[in-house]
C-alpha positions in Angstrom: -31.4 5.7 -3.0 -30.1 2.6 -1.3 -26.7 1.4 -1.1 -26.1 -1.2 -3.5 -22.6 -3.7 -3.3 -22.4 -5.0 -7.2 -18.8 -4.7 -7.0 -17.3 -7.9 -5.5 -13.6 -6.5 -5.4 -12.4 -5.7 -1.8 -8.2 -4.7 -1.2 -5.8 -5.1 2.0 -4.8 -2.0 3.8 -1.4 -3.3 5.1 -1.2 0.4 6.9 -4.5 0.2 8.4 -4.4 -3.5 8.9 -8.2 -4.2 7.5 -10.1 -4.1 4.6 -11.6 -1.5 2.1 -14.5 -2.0 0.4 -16.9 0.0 -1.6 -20.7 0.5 -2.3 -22.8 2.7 -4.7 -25.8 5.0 -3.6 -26.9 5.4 -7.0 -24.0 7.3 -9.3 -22.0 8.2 -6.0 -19.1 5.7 -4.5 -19.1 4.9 -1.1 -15.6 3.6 0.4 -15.6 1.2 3.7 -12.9 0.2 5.7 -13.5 -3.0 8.2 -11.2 -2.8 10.9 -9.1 -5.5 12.1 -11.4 -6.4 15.2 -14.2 -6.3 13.3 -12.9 -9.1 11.1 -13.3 -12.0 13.8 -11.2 -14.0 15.8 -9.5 -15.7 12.9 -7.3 -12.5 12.2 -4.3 -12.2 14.6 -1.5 -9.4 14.6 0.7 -11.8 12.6 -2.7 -12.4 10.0 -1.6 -12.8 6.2 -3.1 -10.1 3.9 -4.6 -13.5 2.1 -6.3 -14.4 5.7 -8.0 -11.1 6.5 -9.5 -11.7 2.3 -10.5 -14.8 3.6 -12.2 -13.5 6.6 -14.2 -10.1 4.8 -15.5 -13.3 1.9 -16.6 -15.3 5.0 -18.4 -13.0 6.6 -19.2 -10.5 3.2 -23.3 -10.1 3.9 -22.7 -9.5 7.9 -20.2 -6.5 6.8 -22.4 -5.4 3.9 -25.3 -4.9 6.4 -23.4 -2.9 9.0 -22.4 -1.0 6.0 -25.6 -0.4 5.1 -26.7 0.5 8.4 -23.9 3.0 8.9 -24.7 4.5 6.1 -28.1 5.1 6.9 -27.4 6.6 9.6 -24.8 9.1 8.5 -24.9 9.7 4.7 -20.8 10.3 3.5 -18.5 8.8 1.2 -15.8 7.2 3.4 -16.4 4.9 6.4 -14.6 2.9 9.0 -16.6 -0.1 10.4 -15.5 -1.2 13.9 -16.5 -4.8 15.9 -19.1 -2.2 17.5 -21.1 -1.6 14.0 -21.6 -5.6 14.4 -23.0 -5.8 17.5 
């Protein structure tokens, strides 16, 4: 099946200092996390958790491809997306 985003949600990871996400692959979740570098220049050390929200919305159907793409390449159920998986 392919990986599908209908859920719009998206959280803060204060620990991990990025953003998780998730995706379905028909009835089975799939959770993302986008690193802080991946997020763009706009995100700083000192970033707000409201910021980095801002950033992942700006940039949602850039991250959702990479997601997709990692996925395809490695089928799992938990993923970190780095500023590599962009380029």
């Amino acid at each position: 099946m392919t990986l599908i985003f209908p859920n719009r949600s998206r959280s803060f990871d204060e620990a991990r200092k990025g953003v998780r996400f998730t995706g379905y692959d028909g009835m089975f979740e799939v959770r993302f996390l986008v690193e802080e570098a991946a997020l763009g220049s706009a995100i700083t050390q000192n970033s707000s958790e409201t910021a980095y929200l801002n950033a992942f919305d700006a940039a949602r159907s850039s991250i959702q491809e990479a997601a997709s793409r990692a996925y395809q390449h490695r089928r799992g159920n938990n993923f970190t997306l780095t500023a590599a998986d962009f380029r």
